[in-house]
C-alpha positions, 0 to 999 in steps of 0.5 A: 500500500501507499502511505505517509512516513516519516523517518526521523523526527523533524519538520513536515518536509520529513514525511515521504509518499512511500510503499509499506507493508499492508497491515493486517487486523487483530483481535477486536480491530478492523481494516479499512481502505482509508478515502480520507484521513484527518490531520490533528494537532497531535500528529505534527506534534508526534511528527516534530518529536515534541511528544517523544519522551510521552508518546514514543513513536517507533520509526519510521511511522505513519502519521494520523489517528483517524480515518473513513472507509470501507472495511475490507478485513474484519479481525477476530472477536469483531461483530456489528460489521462486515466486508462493505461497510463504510465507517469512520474512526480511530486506531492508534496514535499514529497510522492513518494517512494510508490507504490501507488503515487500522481501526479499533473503535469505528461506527458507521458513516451517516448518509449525511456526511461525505467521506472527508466529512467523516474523517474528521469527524472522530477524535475531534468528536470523541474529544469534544464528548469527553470534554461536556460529559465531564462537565454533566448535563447541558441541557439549560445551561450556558458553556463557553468554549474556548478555541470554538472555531478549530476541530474539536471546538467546532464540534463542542459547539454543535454536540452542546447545541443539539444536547439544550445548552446556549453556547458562547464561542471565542474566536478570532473575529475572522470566525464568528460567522463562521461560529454563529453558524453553528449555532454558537454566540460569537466573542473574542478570546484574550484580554476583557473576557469576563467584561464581555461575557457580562453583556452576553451572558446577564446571567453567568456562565454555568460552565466552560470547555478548553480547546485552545491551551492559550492560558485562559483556564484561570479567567474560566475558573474564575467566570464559572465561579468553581474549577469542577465547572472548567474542563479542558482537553489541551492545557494539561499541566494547567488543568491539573495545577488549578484542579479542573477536569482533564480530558484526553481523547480515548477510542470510545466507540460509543461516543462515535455512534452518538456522534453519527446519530447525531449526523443522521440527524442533521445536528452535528456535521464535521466542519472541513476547512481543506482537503488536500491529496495524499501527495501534498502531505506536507502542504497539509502539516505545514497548514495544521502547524500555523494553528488557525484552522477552521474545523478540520484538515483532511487528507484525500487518501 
């Protein structure tokens, strides 16, 4: 098969379109030619060695956590899925920019999305549900989601939307059509928050999630009023310093399902910026790297 590699640690010029071994399924996985992949933040920061002592990588390696398919080979124990199906999903941390993927958790594709609609959407959903299910139920209440215009952003807004919550989004201005669209109050991120939450929030922010990792969790634990009405899903060490909840991503198939239901239902789309061919896997990280993307990247595999 073709695939993306890198094999060293370095910039985006390190990855090369190359032929690799077909990987086979193992117990409880999936195999899936891949018609699209996503790019996530995670996969240039595993790809420039700035997670190798937390997330060692064994190299040469295949960048991508998601992507969406047909199966084509199906491992043992797997059940609720067959040779033809098209799914979306997630493997391992890396291995997904390929035309030939792994997957451990998956769900079937709604016929309302495309294929690079559904690459997008599994880690930036899985992330965004893990984040609002820390924070309880939403129905009523006012959230704030900072970075609401990126991958997961985007997401938190439309899953908090279609879940009864009023949503404030920040971004930069650039993006608040782009977040009214969604379904979401538009504000800027940085300095004077808590004064412009005043005028669109009269009676408080209930509850806020962090995308962004920009510094703000102290303004967020001190607008909600409590540091348990604070998730966050970027800014770790500052999450577990101020004692809010920390979220990482995990291959939850269910989340996925919940995710494609509300696909199906037209309440949640994945919000696709660019989409670039395999050949221009570069061009893709480099664009992920500069750290202003609307939605998703998707590589067209």
């Amino acid at each position: 098969m073709r695939a993306a590699r890198f094999h060293e640690y370095g910039g985006a010029e390190s990855l090369v379109i190359e032929r690799v071994d077909d990987p086979h399924p193992g117990l409880g996985e999936i195999r899936v030619r891949a018609a699209a992949a996503s790019v996530n933040p995670i996969d240039w920061k595993l790809r420039a060695g700035s997670l190798r002592r937390l997330i060692p990588l064994e190299l040469p390696a295949i960048p991508g956590r998601d992507a969406a398919g047909v199966v084509d080979e199906v491992g043992d124990g797997v059940e609720g899925v067959s040779i033809g199906d098209r799914v979306f999903g997630m493997g391992g941390v890396s291995g997904s920019t390929a035309e030939l993927v792994i997957l451990s958790a998956w769900a079937h594709v709604p016929g309302t999305w495309n294929d690079e609609q559904a690459a997008g959407a599994g880690l930036a959903a899985v992330t965004a549900m893990r984040g609002l299910n820390a924070l309880g139920p939403l129905a009523g209440r006012t959230l704030l989601v900072e970075g609401a215009a990126g991958g997961v952003g985007s997401a938190a807004v439309e899953i908090a939307v279609a879940r009864g919550a009023a949503v404030i989004g920040t971004a930069s201005e650039r993006n608040h059509e782009f977040l009214t669209s969604l379904g979401a109050v538009p504000t800027t991120y940085g300095p004077g928050l808590a004064r412009r939450l005043s005028a669109l929030a009269p009676n408080g922010v209930d509850i806020a999630l962090d995308t962004a990792a920009s510094g703000s969790l102290a303004d967020l634990v001190a607008i909600t009023g409590d540091p348990s009405h604070v998730a966050t899903v970027a800014d770790h060490a500052g999450g577990q310093r101020l004692g809010t909840h920390v979220v990482n991503a995990e291959n939850d198939p269910t989340l996925l399902s919940a995710a494609a239901e509300l696909g199906r239902q037209g309440r949640y789309t994945p919000r696709v910026e660019q989409i670039y061919p395999l050949e221009q896997i570069v061009d893709a990280h480099l664009h992920a790297e500069r750290g202003r993307t609307r939605g998703k990247i998707v590589i067209s595999i």
